[in-house]
SERO-4910 file (N, C-alpha, C, O; in steps of 0.05 Angstrom, whole numbers):
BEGIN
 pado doro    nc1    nc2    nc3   cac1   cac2   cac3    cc1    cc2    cc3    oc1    oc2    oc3
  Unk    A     17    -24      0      0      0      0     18     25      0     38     26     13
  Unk    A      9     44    -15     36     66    -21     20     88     -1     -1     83     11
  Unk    A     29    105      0     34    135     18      6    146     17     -5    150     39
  Unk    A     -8    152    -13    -20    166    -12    -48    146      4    -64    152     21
  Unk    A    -45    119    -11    -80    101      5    -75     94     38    -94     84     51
  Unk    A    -45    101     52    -49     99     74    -63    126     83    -81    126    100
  Unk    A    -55    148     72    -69    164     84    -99    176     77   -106    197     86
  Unk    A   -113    160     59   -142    166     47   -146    147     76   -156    155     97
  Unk    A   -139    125     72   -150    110     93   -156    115    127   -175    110    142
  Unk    A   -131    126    131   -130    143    155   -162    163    159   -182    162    174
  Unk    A   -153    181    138   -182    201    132   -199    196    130   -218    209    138
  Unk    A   -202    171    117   -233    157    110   -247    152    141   -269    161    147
  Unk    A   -230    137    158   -240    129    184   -247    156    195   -269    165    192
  Unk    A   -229    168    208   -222    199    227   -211    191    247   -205    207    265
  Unk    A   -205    164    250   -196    159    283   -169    138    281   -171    116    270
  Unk    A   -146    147    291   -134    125    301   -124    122    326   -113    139    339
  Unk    A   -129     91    336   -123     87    363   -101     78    372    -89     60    360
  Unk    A    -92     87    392    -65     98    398    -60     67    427    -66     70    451
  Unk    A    -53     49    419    -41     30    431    -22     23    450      0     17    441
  Unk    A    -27     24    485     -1     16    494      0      3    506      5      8    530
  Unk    A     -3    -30    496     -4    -50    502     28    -66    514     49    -66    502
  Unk    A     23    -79    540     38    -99    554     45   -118    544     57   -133    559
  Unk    A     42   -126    520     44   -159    518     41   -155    485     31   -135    474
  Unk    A     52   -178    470     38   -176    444     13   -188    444     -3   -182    426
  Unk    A      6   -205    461    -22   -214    461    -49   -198    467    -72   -202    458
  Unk    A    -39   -180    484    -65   -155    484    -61   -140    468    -81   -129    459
  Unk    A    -33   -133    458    -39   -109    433    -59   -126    405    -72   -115    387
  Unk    A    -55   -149    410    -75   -165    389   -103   -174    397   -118   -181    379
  Unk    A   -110   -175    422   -129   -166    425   -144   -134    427   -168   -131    422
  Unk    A   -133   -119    432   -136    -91    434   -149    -84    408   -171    -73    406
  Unk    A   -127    -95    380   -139    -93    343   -153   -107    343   -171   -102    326
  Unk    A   -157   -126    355   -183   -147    344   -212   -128    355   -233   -124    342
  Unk    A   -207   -118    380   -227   -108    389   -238    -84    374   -261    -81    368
  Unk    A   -213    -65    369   -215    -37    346   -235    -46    323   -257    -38    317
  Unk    A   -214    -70    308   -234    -78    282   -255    -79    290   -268    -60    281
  Unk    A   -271    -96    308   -294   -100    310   -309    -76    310   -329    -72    297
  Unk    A   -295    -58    328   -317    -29    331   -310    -11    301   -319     12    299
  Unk    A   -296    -21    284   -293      0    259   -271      7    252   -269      9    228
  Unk    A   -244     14    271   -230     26    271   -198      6    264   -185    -10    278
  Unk    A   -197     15    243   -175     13    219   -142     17    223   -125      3    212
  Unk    A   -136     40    241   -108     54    241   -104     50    267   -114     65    283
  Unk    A    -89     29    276    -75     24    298    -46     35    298    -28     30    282
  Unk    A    -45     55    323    -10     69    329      3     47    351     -9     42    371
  Unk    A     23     39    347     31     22    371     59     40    384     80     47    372
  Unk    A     53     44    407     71     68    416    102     59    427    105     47    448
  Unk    A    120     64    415    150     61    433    150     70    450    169     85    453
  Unk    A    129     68    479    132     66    501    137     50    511    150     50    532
  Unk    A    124     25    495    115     -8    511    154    -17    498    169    -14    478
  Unk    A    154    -28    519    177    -47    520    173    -68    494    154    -83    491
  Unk    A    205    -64    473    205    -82    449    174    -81    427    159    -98    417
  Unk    A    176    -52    427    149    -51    410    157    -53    384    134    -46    375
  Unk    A    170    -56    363    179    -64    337    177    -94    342    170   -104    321
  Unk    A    180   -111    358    174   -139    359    137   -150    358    125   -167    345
  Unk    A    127   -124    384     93   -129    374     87   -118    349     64   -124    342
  Unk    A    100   -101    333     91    -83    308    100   -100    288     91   -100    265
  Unk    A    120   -117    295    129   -131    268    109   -168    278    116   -187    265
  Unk    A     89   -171    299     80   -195    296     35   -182    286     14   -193    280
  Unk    A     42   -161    290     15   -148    280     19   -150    251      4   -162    235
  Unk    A     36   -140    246     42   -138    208     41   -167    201     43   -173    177
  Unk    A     38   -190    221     38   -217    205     13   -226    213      4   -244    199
  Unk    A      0   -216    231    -17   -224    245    -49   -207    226    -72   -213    230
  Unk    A    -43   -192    212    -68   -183    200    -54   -168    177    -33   -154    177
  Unk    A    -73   -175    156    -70   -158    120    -71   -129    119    -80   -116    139
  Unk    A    -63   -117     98    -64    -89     95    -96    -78     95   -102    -55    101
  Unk    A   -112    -96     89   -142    -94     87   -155    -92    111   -177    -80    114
  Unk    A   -139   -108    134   -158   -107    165   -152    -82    176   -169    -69    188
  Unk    A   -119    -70    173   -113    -57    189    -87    -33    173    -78    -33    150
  Unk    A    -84    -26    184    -68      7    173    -48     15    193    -55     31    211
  Unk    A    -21      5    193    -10     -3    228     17     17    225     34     18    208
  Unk    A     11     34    254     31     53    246     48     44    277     45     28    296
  Unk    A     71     67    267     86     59    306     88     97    319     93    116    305
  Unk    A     82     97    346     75    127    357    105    127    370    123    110    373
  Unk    A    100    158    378    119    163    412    153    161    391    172    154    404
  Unk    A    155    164    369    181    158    357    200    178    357    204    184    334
  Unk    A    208    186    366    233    211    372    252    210    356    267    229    362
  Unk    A    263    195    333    291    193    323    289    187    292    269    175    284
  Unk    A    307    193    276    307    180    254    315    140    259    306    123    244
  Unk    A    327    135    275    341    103    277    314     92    299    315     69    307
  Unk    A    302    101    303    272     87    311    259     84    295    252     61    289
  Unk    A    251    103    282    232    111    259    232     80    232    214     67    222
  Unk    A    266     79    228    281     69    209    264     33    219    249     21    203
  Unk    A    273     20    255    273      2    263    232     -6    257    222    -27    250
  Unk    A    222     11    262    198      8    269    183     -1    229    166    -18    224
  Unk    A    200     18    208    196      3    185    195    -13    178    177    -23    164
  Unk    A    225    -24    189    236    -52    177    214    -73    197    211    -95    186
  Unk    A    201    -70    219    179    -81    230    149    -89    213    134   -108    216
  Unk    A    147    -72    201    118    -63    186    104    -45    194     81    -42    187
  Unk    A    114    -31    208    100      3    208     99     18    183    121     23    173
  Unk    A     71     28    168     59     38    148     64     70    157     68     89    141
  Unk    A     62     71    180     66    104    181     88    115    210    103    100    223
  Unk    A     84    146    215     99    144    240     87    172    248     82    193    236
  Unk    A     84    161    283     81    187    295     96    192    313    109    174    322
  Unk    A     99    214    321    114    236    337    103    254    357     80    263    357
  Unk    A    124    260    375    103    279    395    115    311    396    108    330    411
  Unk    A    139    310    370    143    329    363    162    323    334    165    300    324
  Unk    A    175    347    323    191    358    300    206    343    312    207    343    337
  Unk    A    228    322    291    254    312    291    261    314    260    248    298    246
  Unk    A    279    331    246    279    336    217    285    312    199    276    307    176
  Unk    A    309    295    224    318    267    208    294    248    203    293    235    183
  Unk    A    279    247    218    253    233    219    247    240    193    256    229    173
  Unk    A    230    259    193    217    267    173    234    257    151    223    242    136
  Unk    A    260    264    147    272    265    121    267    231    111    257    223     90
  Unk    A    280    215    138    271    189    131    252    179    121    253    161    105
  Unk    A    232    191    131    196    172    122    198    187     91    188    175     71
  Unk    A    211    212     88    198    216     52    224    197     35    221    188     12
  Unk    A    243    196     46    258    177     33    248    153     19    252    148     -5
  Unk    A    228    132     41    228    115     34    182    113     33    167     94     34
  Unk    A    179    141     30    155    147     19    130    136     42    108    128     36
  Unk    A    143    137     70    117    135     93    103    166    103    112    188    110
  Unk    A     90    160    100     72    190    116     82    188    151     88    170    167
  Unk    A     78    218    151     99    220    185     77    241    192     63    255    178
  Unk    A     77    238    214     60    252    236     65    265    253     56    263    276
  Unk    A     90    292    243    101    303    279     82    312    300     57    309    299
  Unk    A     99    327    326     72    339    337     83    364    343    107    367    346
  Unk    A     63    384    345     70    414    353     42    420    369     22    407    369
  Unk    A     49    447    384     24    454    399     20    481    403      5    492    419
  Unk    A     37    491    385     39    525    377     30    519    353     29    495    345
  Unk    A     20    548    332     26    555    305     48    558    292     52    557    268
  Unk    A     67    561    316    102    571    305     97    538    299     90    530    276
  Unk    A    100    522    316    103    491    314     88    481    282     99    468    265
  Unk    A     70    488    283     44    474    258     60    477    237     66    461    219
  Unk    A     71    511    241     83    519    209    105    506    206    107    492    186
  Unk    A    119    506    220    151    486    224    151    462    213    164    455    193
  Unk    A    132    447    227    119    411    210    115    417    190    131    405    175
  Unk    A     97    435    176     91    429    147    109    441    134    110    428    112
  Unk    A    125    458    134    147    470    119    169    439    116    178    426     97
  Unk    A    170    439    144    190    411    147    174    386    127    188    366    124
  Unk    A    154    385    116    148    362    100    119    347    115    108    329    102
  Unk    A    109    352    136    101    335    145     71    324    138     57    344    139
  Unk    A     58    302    133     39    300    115     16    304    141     -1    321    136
  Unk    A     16    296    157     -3    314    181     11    328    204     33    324    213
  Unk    A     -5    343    211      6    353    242     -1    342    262    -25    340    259
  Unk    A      8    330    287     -9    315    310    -12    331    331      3    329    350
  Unk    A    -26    344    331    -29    363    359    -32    351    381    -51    337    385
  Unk    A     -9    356    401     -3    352    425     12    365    441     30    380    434
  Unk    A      7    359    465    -22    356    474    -45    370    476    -49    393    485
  Unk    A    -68    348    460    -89    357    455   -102    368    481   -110    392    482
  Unk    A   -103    355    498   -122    373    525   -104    394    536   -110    402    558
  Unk    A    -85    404    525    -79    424    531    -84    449    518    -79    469    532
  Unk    A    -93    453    494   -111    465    470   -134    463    473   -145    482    485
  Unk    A   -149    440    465   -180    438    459   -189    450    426   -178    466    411
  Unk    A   -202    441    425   -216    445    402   -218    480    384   -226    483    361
  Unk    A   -210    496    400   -214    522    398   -187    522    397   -182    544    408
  Unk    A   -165    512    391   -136    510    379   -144    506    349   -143    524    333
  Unk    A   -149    490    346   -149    479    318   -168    497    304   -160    496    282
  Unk    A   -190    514    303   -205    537    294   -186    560    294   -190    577    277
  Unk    A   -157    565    318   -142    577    311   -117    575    291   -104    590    277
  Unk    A   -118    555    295   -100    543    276   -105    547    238    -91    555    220
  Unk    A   -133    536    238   -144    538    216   -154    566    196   -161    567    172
  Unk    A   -150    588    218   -157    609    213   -134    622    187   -141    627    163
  Unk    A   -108    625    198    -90    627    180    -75    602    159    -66    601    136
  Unk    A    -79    583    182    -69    559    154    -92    542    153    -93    523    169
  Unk    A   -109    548    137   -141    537    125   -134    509    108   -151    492    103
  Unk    A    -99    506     99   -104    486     84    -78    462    105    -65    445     94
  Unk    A    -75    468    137    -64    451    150    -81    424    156   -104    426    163
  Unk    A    -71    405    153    -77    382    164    -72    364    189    -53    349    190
  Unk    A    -88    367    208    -79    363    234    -99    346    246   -123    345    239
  Unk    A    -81    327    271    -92    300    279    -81    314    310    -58    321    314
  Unk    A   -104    315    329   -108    325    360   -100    288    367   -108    269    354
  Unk    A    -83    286    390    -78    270    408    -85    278    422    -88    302    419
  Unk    A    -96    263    458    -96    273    483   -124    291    482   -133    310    469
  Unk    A   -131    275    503   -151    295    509   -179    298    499   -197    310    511
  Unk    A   -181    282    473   -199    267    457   -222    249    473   -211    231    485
  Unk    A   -246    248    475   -266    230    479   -289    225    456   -288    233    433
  Unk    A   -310    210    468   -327    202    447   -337    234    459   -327    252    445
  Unk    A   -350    241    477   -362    261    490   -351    288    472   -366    306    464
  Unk    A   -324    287    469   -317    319    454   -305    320    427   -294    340    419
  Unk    A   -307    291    410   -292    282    386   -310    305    365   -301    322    351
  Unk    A   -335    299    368   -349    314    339   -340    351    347   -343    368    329
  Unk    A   -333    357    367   -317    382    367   -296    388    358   -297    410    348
  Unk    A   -272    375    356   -253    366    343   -259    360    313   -246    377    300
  Unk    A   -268    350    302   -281    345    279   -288    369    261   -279    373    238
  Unk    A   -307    385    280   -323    405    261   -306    433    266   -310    451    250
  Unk    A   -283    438    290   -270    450    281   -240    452    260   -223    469    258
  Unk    A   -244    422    247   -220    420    228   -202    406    222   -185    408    205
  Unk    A   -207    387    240   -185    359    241   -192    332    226   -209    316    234
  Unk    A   -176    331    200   -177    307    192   -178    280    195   -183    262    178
  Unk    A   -170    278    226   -172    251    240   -172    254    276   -184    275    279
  Unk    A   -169    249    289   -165    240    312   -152    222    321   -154    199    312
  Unk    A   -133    228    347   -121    195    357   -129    198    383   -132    220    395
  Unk    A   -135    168    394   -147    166    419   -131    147    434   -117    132    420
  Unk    A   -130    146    453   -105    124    475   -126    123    499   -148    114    492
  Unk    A   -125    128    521   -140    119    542   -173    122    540   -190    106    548
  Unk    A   -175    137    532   -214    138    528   -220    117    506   -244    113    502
  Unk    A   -208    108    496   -212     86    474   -217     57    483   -237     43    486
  Unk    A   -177     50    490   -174     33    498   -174     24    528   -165      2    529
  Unk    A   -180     34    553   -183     27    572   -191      8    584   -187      1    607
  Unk    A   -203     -2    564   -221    -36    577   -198    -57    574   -200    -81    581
  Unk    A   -180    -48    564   -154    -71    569   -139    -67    595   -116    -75    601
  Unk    A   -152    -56    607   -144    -52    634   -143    -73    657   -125    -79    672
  Unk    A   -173    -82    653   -186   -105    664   -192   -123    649   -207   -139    661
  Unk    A   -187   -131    624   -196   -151    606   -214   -145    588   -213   -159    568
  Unk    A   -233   -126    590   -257   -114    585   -253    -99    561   -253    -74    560
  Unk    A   -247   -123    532   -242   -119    513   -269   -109    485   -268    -99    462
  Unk    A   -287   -117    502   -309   -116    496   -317    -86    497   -327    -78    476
  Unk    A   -315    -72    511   -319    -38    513   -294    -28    500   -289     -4    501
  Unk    A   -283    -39    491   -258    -28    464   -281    -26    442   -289     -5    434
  Unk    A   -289    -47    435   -316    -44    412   -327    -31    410   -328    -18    390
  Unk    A   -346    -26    440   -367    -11    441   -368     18    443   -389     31    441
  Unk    A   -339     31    448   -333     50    454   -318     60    416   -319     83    407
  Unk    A   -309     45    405   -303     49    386   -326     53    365   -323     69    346
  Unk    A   -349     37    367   -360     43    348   -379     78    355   -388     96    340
  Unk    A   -377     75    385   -387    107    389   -378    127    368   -392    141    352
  Unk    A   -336    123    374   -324    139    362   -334    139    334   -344    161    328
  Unk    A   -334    121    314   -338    126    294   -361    142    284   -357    158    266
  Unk    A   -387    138    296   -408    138    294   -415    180    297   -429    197    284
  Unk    A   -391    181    325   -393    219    331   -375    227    305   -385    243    289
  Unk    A   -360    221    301   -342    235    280   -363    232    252   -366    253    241
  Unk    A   -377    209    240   -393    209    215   -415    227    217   -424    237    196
  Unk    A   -429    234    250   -451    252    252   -431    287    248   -442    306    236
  Unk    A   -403    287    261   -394    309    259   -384    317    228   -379    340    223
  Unk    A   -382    301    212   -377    306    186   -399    310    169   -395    320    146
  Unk    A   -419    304    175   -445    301    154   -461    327    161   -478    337    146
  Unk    A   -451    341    190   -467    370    207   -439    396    194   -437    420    197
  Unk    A   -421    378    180   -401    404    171   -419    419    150   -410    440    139
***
């Protein structure tokens, strides 16, 4: 799958969920649970200990058709690099690293830095970057990204943090091409309670298709 259908795909959904799974066995339960509720773009975060080992048994573990599998939290161009050679389709960031960036257009992945200024927004996209990831999101809100959009009307930006089903169609209708979600999503892997990964996911999809159809 090349650059440009990972990221229709990304767009098509509006949501990706942001994974930080203990085990490779719950991060595969965690996607099994996503799929079920809708959701397509799994981030698996280099927080979790040996996460290019769960990113590279997801990439065997499900087709380009179930799932859209990126790796988060990536700080470096030689992470960035490791998490490819895994099967990471894309890459996010929780901020500007230039080598990064330079890497993913090298070898034609869409990159996701993060900024949480305008100075920041403009920086990413000048720097190349095919979205912006705003973070942290609950430190903005939704009335960032209406600022944001005011002068750069044609930025593309994905809010982290801070995100619920409760405030997603806000996010949405002021301008964000996707959303990523981590604890309001996935929480039910907390207690086992993989089942409210579903149910909570298909919410998500469900506020973001009402918030797109009220644009």
């Amino acid at each position: 799958m090349n650059k440009e259908q990972v990221l229709t795909r990304i767009c098509a959904t509006g949501l990706v969920a942001v994974v930080r799974a203990e085990s490779s066995d719950q991060a595969k339960r965690i996607t099994e649970a996503c799929i079920a509720g809708g959701v397509t773009a799994i981030e698996m975060t280099f927080t979790v200990p040996r996460a290019h080992e769960i990113i590279s048994d997801l990439a065997k573990a499900y087709s380009e058709d179930e799932i859209i599998l990126g790796a988060g939290t990536v700080l470096d161009a030689e992470t960035a690099r490791i998490a490819l050679l895994s099967g990471a389709q894309y890459i996010v960031a929780p901020c500007l690293n230039l080598e990064t960036v330079k890497l993913c257009h090298r070898y034609r992945v869409p990159v996701m830095p993060g900024a949480m200024t305008i100075k920041e927004v403009v920086e990413c996209m000048e720097a190349g970057a095919d979205i912006v990831k705003v973070f942290p999101g609950d430190m903005s809100g939704p009335d960032f990204i209406k600022a944001i959009k005011g002068p750069l009307p044609h930025a593309h930006v994905m809010p982290t943090g801070g995100v619920s089903v409760t405030n997603v169609q806000q996010w949405i209708k002021a301008g964000c091409v996707a959303v990523g979600a981590g604890g309001s999503l996935t929480a039910g892997a907390k207690t086992g309670d993989y089942a409210s990964i579903t149910t909570v996911a298909k919410q998500f999809i469900e506020q973001i298709k009402l918030a797109r159809a009220s644009k």
